[in-house]
N, C-alpha and C positions, 0 to 999 in steps of 0.2 A: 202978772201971773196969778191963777186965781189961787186962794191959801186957804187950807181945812186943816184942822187938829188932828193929829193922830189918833184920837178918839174916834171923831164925826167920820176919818175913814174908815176906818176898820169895823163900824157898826153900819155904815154903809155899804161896803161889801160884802159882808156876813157869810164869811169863806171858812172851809178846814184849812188846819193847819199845811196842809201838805198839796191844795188847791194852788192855781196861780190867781196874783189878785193883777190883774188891769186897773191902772192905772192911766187914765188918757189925758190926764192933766199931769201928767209927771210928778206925783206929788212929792215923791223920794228926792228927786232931783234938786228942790229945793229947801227942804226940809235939812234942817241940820243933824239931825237923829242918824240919817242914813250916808254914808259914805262912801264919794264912787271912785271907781278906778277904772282907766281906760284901758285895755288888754295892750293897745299900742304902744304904750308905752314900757310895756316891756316884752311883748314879740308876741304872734302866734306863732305854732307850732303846726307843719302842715304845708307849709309855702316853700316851692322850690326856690324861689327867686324874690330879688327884692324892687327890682325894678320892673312893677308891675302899675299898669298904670293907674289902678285903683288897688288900697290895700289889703282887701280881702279879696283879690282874684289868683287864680293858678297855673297862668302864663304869665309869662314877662310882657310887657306892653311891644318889644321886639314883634312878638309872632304876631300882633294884628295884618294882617296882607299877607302874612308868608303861610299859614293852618287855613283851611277851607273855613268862612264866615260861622258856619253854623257850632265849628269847634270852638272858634273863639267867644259866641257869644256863650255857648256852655261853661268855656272857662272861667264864665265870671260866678258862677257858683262859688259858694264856700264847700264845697265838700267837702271832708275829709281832715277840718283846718279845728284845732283845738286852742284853748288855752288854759295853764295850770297855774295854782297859786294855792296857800294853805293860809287859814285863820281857825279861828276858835270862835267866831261867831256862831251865836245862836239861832242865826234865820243870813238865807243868802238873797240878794234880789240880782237882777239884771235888767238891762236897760238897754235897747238892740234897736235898729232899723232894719230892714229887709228890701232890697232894691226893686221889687216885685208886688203889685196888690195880688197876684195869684197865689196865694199861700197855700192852696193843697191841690191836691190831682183828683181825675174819677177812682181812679186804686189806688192811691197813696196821700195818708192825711196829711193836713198841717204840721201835728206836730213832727213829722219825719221831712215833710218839702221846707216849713220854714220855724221848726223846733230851736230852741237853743237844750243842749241836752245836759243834766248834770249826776258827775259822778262822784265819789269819795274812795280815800280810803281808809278800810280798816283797820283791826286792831294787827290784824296777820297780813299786811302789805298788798291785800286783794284791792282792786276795783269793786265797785260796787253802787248800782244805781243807784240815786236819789231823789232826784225828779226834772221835769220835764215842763219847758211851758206849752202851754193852749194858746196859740195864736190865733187872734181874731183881728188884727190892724196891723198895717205894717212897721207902724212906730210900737212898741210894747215898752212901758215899766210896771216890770213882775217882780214880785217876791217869789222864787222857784219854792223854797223851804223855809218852814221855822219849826221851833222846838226839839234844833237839835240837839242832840246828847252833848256834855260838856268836852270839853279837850280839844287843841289843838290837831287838825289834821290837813291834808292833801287834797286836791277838790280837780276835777276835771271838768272842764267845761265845753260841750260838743258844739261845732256852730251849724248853723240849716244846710243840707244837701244839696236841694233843688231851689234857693233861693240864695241871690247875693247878696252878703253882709255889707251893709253902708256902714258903721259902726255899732261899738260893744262895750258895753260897761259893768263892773260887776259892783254890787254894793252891798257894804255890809253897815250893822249897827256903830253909830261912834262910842269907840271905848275897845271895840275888839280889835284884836291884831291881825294884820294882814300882810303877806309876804309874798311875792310878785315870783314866782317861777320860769324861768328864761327857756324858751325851746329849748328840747337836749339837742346837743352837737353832735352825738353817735350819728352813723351811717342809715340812712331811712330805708323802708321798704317802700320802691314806688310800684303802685300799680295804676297799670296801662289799660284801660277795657274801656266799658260797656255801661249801660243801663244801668246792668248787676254791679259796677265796681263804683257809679257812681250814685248809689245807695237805693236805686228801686228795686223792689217799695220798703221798704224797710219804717217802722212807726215811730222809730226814734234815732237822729243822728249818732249815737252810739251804738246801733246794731249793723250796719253793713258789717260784710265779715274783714273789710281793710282795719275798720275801725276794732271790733274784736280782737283779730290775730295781734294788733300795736299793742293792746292792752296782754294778751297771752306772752308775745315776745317779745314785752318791754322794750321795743324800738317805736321810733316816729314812724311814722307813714304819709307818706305821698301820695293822693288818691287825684287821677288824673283817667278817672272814667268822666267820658263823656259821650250821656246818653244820645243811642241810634246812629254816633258816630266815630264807635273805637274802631277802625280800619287797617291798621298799620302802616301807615301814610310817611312815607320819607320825611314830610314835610314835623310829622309829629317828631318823628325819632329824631331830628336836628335837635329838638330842646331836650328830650331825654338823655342825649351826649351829654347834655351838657351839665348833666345834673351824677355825684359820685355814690351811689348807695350801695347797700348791703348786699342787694340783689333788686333786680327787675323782674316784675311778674306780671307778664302779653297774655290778654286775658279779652282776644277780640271777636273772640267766632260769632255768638252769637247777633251781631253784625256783619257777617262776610258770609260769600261764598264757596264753594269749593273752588271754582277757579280766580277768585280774588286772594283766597289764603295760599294758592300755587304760585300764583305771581308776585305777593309782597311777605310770606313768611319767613324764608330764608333768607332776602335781600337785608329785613328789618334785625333780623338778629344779627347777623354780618356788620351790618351797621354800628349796632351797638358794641360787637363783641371788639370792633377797631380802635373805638373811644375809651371802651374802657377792657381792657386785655381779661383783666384778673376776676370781674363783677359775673356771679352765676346770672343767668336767664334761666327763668321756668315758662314753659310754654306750656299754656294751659286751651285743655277742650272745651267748646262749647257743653252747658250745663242741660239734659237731655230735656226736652218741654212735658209735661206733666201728660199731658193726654195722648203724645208722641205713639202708644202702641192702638192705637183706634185711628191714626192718621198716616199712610204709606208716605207721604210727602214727605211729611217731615222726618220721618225715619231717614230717608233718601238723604235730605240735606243734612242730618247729623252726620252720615257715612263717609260724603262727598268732602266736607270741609275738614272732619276729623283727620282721612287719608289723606288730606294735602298738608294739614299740619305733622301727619308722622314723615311721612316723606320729607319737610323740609327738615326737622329733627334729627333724621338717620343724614339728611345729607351731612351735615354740620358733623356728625358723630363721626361717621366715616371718612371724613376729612381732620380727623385728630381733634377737635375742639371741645375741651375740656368744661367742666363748671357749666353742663347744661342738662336742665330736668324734664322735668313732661308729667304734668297732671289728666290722670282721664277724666272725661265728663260724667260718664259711669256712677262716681263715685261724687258728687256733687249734691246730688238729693237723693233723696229716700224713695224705697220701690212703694210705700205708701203713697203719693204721689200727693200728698197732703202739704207742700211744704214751700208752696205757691200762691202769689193771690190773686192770679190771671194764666195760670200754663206755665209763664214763663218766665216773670219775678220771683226772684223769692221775699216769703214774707218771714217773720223775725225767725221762725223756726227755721227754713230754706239757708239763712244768712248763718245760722250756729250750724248746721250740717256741712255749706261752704268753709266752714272756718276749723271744721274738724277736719275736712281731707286736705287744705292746705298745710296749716300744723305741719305734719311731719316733714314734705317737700318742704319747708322754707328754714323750720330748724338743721336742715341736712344743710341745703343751700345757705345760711350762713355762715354753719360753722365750717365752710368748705370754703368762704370770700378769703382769706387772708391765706391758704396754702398753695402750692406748687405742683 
């Protein structure tokens, strides 16, 4: 392995403090300075299931053959999937693979398709950015930050969206303290969707709004969008039985039809509601598309899919079935129409607007899981 001084690198990358530095020789990895830690070895947070056939994926290795191919090979994304620990290190690195040489999209960059994202917290128990790496190869060792302020704290670490984690390591300075953070056990929020759910376009794996609201209501979250194919497919809700959270939030329209959302939205809540009696379900609208008042069509298909989701809504309602919400699409983006990065993504603004109309539905909807 080839070996350079801490010196000769650092004058050889000639980066800010708050830059990512590439490393393509690994040189942290071998270097005694830096010390890694594998996130597996103490869990990510984000994973339904553990019996999956690679460790960063968000199906069980079960549903390969039983989810339409094209869900499964989505699920091998890391969406959604974090990992937490706290030091007192002065500079953090990471060291990642990504299963994928496509690291970014035509509207959606690297660092949101195969980012590792990092958070902290503060002195007032807030989250709060930190930085982000610039993927340029699928293997990365980055230094995400240095020069932090002294003191031990809490650190969140987002993994890539649109790209599969092969592995993760996180490295700090030897001499600092490090303290391995175990997924929390609390009841998760899973969400079911889309494109939108499973973080397009969003710039950095901490902005989708699943990722947001975890961080507003201090719950896990389950993110179990999978782009172009959130449908409400029986075949999906088998695994969603099988998982106990706080609530579930079906978040599939802008995928479906009005007569696909007639045929499978009330079967899919029924379904759920069997397995788990007591778990609210929030049924959410398609989010209305940005240029939707210049285009009849699409107005049509927001009308068509919307009325078949209230219709499955009032059936359930009127059949007594309690602990069930309904989000309009309405209220999803801004009459600005600014809050998109193609019509129909939301881009980081889009994703805090999404995360402001869910808010209140899902604080309602939890503090409603445990009553009668």
């Amino acid at each position: 392995m080839w070996k350079v001084s801490r010196r000769q690198f650092l004058a050889a990358t000639a980066t800010t403090a708050a830059s990512a530095l590439v490393v393509p020789f690994s040189w942290g990895q071998d270097n005694p300075e830096i010390q890694w830690h594998d996130v597996r070895d103490w869990g990510i947070e984000g994973k339904g299931w553990n019996d999956t056939e690679k460790y960063f994926d968000r199906l069980p290795q079960r549903a390969k053959g039983v989810v339409r191919d094209a869900v499964w090979n989505l699920s091998r994304h890391s969406a959604g999937m974090l990992a937490r620990f706290k030091t007192d290190a002065s500079s953090i690195w990471v060291d990642y693979t990504v299963t994928s040489a496509n690291l970014a999209m035509p509207h959606m960059p690297a660092t949101g398709v195969s980012g590792v994202d990092l958070y902290a917290d503060d002195d007032d128990g807030q989250w709060k950015w930190l930085s982000v790496t610039r993927p340029n190869a699928q293997h990365m060792t980055t230094e995400l930050i240095s020069g932090i302020r002294p003191g031990a704290r809490g650190y969140t670490m987002y993994l890539p969206l649109y790209n599969g984690t092969e592995s993760l390591k996180v490295g700090i300075p030897a001499g600092a303290s490090f303290e391995a953070i175990e997924p929390r056990m609390d009841k998760p929020i899973v969400f079911y969707g889309t494109s939108i759910t499973h973080g397009a376009c969003a710039s950095r794996p901490g902005m989708p709004h699943p990722a947001i609201l975890g961080r507003r209501l201090d719950k896990p979250v389950i993110n179990l969008g999978f782009s172009g194919n959130g449908r409400m497919e029986r075949e999906v809700g088998q695994f969603l039985c099988e998982l106990d959270p706080a609530v579930y939030v079906i978040d599939c329209l802008p995928n479906m039809t009005g007569p696909e959302v007639a045929e499978r939205a009330a079967p899919l809540v029924a379904q759920l509601r069997k397995a788990r009696p007591e778990t609210p379900v929030v049924l959410v609208e398609d989010r209305t598309y940005a240029n939707t008042p210049f285009l009849p069509g699409r107005e049509e298909r927001h009308s068509s899919s919307r009325a078949a989701l209230k219709d499955a809504f009032e059936h359930h309602r009127q059949a007594g079935m309690k602990k069930l919400y309904y989000l309009e699409g309405e209220k999803l983006l801004g009459e600005d129409r600014d809050d998109t990065t193609d019509g129909s993504h939301p881009n980081d603004l889009g994703f805090l607007r999404h995360a402001d109309a869910f808010e209140p539905v899902l604080r309602e909807a939890i503090s409603d899981h445990g009553s009668r």
